[in-house]
VEXROKOL-784318 format. One record per atom (N, C-alpha, C): x, y, z. Coordinates in steps of 0.2 Angstrom, whole numbers, padded with zeros to 4 digits, always signed. Layout:
residues N
XYZ/...
//
This chain:
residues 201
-0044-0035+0253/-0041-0028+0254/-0038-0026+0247/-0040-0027+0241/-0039-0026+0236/-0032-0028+0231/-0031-0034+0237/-0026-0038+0235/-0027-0044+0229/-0023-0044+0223/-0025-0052+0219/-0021-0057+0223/-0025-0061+0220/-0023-0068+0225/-0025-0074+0223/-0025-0074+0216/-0027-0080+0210/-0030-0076+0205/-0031-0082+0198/-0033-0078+0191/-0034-0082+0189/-0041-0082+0185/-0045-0088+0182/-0042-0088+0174/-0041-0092+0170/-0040-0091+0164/-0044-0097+0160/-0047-0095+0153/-0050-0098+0151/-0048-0099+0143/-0048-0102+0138/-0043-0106+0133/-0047-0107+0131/-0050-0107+0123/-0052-0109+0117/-0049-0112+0113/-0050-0119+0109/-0045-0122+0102/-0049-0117+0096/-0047-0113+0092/-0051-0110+0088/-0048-0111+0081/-0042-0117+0082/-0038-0118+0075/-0044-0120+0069/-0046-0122+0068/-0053-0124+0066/-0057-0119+0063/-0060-0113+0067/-0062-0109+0065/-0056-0103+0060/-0051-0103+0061/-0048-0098+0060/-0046-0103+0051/-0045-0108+0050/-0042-0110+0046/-0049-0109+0040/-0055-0111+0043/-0060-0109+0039/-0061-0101+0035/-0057-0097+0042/-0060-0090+0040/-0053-0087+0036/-0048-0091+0035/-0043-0088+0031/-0045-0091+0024/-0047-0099+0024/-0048-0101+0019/-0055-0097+0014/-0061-0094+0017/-0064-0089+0013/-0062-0082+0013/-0054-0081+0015/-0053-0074+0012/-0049-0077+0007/-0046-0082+0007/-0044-0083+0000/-0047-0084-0007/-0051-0089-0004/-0058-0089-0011/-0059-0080-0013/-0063-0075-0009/-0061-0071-0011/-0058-0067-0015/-0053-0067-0014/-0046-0066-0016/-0043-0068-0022/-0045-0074-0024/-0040-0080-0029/-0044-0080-0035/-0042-0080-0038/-0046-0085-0044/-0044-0092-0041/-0050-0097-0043/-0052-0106-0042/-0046-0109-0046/-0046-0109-0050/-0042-0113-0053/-0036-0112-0055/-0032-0104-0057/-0024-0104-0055/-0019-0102-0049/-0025-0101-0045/-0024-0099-0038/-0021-0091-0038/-0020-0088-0045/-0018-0081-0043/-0023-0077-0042/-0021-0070-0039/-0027-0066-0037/-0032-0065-0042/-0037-0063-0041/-0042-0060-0045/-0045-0053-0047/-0051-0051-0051/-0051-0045-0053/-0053-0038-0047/-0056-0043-0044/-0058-0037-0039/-0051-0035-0035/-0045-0040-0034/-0041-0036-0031/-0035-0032-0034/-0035-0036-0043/-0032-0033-0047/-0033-0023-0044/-0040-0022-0047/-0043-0015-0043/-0040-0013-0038/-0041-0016-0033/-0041-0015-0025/-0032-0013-0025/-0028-0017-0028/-0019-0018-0028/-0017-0012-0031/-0021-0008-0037/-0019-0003-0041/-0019+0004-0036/-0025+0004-0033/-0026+0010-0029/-0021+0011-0025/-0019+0003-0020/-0014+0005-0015/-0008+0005-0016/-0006+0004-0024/+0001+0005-0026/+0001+0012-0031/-0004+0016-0032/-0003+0022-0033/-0003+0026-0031/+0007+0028-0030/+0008+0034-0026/+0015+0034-0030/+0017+0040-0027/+0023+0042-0033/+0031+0037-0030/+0029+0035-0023/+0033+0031-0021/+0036+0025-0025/+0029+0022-0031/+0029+0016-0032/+0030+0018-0039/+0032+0027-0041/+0032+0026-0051/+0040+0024-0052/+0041+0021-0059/+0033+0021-0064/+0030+0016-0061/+0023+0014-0061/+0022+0010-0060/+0016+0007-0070/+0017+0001-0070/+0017-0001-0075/+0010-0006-0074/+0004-0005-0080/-0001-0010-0079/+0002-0015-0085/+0000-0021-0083/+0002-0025-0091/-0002-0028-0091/-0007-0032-0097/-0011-0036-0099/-0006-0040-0104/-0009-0048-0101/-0008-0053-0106/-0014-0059-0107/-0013-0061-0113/-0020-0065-0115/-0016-0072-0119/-0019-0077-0116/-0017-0083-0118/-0022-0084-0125/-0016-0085-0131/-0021-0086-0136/-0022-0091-0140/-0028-0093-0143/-0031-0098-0145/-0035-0103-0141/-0037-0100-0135/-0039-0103-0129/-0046-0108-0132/-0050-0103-0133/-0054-0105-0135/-0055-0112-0143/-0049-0113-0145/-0048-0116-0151/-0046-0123-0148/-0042-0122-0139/-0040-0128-0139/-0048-0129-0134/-0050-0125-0130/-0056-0127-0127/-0061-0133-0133/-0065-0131-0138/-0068-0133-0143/-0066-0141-0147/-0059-0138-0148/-0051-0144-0150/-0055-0150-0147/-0051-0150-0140/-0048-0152-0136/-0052-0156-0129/-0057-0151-0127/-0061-0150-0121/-0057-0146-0118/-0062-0144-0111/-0061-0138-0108/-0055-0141-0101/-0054-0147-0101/-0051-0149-0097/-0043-0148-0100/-0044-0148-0108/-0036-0146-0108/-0035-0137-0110/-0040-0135-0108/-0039-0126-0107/-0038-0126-0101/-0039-0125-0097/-0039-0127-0092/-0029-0127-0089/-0029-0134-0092/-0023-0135-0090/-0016-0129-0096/-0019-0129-0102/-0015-0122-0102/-0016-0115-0098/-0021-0114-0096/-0022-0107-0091/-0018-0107-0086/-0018-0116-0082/-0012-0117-0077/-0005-0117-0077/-0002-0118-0083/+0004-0119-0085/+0007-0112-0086/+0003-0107-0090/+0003-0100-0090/+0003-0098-0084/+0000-0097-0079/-0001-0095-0074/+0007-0098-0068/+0008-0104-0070/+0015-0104-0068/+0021-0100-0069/+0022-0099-0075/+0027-0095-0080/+0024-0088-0073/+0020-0087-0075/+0020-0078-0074/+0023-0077-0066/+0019-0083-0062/+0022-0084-0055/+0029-0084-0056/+0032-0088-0061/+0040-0087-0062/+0043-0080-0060/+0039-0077-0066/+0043-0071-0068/+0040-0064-0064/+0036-0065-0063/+0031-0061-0059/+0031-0062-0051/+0035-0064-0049/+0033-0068-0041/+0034-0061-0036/+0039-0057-0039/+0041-0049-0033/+0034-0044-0034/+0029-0048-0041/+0024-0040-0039/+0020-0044-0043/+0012-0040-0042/+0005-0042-0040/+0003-0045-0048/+0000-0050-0049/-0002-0056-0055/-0010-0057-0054/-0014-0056-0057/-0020-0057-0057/-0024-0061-0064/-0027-0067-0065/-0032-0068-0069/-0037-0062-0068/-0040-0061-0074/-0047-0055-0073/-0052-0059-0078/-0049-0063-0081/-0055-0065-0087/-0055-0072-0087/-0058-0076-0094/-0057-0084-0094/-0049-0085-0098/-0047-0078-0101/-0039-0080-0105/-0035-0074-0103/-0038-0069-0100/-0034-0062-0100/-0030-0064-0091/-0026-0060-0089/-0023-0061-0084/-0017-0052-0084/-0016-0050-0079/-0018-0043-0078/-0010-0043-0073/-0005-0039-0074/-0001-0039-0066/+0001-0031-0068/+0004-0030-0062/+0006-0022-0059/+0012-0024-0058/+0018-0019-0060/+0023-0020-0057/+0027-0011-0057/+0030-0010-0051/+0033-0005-0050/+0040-0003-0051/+0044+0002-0054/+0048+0005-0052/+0054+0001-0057/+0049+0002-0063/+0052-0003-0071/+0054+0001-0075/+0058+0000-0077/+0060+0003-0084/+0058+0000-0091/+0058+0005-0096/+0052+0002-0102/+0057-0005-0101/+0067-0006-0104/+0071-0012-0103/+0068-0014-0100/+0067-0014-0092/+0067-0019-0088/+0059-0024-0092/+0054-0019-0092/+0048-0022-0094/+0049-0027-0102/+0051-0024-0106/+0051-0029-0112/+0056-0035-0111/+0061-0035-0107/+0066-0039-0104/+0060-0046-0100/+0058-0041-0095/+0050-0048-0094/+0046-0050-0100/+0043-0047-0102/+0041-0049-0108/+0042-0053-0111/+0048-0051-0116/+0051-0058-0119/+0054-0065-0115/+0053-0065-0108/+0054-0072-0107/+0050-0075-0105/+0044-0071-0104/+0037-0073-0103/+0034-0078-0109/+0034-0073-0115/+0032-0077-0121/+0037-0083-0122/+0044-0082-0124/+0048-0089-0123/+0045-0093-0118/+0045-0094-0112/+0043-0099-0108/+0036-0102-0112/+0030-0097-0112/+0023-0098-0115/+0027-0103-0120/+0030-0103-0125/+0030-0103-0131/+0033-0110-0132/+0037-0114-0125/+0040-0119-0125/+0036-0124-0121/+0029-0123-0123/+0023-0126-0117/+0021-0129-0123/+0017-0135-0124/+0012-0138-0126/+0006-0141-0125/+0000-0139-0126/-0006-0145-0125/-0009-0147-0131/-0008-0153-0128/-0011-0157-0136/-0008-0158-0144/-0002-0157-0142/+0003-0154-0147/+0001-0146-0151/-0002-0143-0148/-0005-0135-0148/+0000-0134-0146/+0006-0127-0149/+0010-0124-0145/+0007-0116-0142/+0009-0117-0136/+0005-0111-0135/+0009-0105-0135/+0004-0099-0135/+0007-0091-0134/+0003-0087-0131/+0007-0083-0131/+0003-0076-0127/+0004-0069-0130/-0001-0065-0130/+0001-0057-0132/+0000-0053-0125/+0006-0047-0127/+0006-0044-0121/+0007-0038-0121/+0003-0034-0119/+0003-0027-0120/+0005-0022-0111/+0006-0019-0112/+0006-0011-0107/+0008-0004-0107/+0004-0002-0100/+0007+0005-0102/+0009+0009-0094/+0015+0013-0096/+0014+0016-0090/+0012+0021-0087/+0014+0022-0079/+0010+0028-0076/+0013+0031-0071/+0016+0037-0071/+0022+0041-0071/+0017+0048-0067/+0009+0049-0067/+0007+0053-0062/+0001+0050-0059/+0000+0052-0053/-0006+0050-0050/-0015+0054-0053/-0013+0057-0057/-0019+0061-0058/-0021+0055-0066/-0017+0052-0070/-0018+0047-0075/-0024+0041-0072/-0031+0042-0076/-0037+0036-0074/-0033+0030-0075/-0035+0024-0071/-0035+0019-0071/-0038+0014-0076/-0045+0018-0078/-0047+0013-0084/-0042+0017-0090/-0042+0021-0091/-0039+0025-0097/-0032+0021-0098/-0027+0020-0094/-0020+0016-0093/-0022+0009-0096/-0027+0006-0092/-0028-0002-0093/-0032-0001-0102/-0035+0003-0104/-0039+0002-0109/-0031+0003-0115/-0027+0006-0113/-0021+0007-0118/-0016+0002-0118/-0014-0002-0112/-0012-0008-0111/-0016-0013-0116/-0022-0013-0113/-0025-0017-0118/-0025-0017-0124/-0026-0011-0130/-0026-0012-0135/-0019-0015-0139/-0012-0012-0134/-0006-0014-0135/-0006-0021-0137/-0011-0025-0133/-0009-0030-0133/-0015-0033-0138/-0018-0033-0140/-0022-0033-0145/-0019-0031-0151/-0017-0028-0152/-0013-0026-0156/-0006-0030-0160/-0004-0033-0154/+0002-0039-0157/-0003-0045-0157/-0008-0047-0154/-0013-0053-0154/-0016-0052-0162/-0019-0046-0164/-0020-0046-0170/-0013-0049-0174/-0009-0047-0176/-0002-0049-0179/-0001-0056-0181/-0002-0060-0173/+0002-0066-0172/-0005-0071-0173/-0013-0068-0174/-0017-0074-0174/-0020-0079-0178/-0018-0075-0187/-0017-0080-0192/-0012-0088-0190/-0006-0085-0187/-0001-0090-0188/-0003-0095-0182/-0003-0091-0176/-0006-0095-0171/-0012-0101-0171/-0017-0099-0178/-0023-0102-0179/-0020-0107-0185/-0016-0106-0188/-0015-0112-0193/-0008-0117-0190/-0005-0114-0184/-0001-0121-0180/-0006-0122-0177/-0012-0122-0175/-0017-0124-0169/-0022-0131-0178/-0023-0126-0183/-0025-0133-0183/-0021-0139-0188/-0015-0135-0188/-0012-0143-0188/-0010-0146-0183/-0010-0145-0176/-0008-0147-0174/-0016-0153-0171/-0022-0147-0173/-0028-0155-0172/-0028-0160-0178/-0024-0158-0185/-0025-0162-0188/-0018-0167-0189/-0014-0167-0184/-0009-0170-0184/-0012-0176-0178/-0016-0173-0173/-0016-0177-0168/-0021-0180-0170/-0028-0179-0175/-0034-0185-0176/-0030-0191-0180/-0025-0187-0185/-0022-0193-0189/-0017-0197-0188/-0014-0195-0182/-0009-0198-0176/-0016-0207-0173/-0022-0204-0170/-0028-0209-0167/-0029-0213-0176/-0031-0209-0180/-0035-0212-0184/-0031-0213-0192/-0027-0218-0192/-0022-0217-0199/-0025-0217-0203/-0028-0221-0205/-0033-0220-0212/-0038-0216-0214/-0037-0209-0211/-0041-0204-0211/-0035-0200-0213/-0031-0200-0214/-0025-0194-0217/-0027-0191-0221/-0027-0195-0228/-0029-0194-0231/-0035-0190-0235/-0038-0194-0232/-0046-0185-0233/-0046-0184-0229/-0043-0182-0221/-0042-0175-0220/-0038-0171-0221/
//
């Protein structure tokens, strides 16, 4: 008579499935090895934070340098672990707003509602931290450039291509000096293994 008068229920474990399907949104998402986001969301991040609610809002580019000298150096297993170590620091300083690897040495983050202060305030503790790192007795550093974006009608690539050069542009600068501690520092450590090679190297 149109009355209920029991209720079937029926219960799946789908913890399993669900764990897999978060873990491929992360892959996704991450870069593999320092687990910050990546280039595609670096994009994807800039769109939905561009609005005037979130100005200024700031692109910065940074590039871990002489990567490739300690790769070469050292092996890629100790690039590597510089990439990680960096990518710690920025977690530091960067943890309230979006951090992305986009390249094998570049790394990318957004940050909102900064003052130029505020920003070169990050900045210089970014590079100190970097600067108080070591692999392989290799000290390491970073160049860091950005720019801001103060209206929603400003491209995207035109902003990051100006960031970039900023930071290029101190990277030029520092990569003489960077490049002769990098090879003292391989010619301290072959002759640290091999003493009797000091000498004629």
């Amino acid at each position: 008579q149109g009355r209920i008068i029991g209720a079937v229920s029926i219960s799946r474990d789908i913890t399993q499935a669900k764990l897999k399907q978060e873990e491929i949104e992360f892959i996704n998402a991450h870069d593999y090895l320092t687990g910050l986001y990546n280039r595609r969301m670096f994009q994807e991040t800039f769109d939905q934070l561009n609005h005037m609610s979130n100005y200024p809002l700031t692109l910065m580019m940074l590039d871990l340098n002489g990567l490739k000298l300690i790769n070469d150096a050292f092996g890629h297993l100790n690039g590597d672990h510089a990439l990680t170590l960096v990518a710690e620091i920025l977690n530091k300083h960067l943890s309230q707003y979006f951090v992305a690897r986009i390249g094998g040495d570049e790394f990318a983050a957004i940050l909102t509602k900064k003052t130029a202060d505020d920003i070169e305030h990050i900045k210089q503790l970014i590079i100190k931290d970097v600067s108080a790192c070591y692999v392989e007795n290799i000290q390491l550093s970073i160049s860091i450039g950005y720019e801001f974006i103060h209206d929603p009608a400003k491209d995207f690539n035109d902003a990051l291509k100006i960031a970039e050069n900023n930071m290029y542009r101190q990277k030029i600068t520092e990569s003489m000096s960077i490049r002769n501690n990098a090879i003292k520092a391989i010619h301290k450590t072959l002759t640290d293994k091999y003493k009797e090679e000091r000498f004629h190297s």
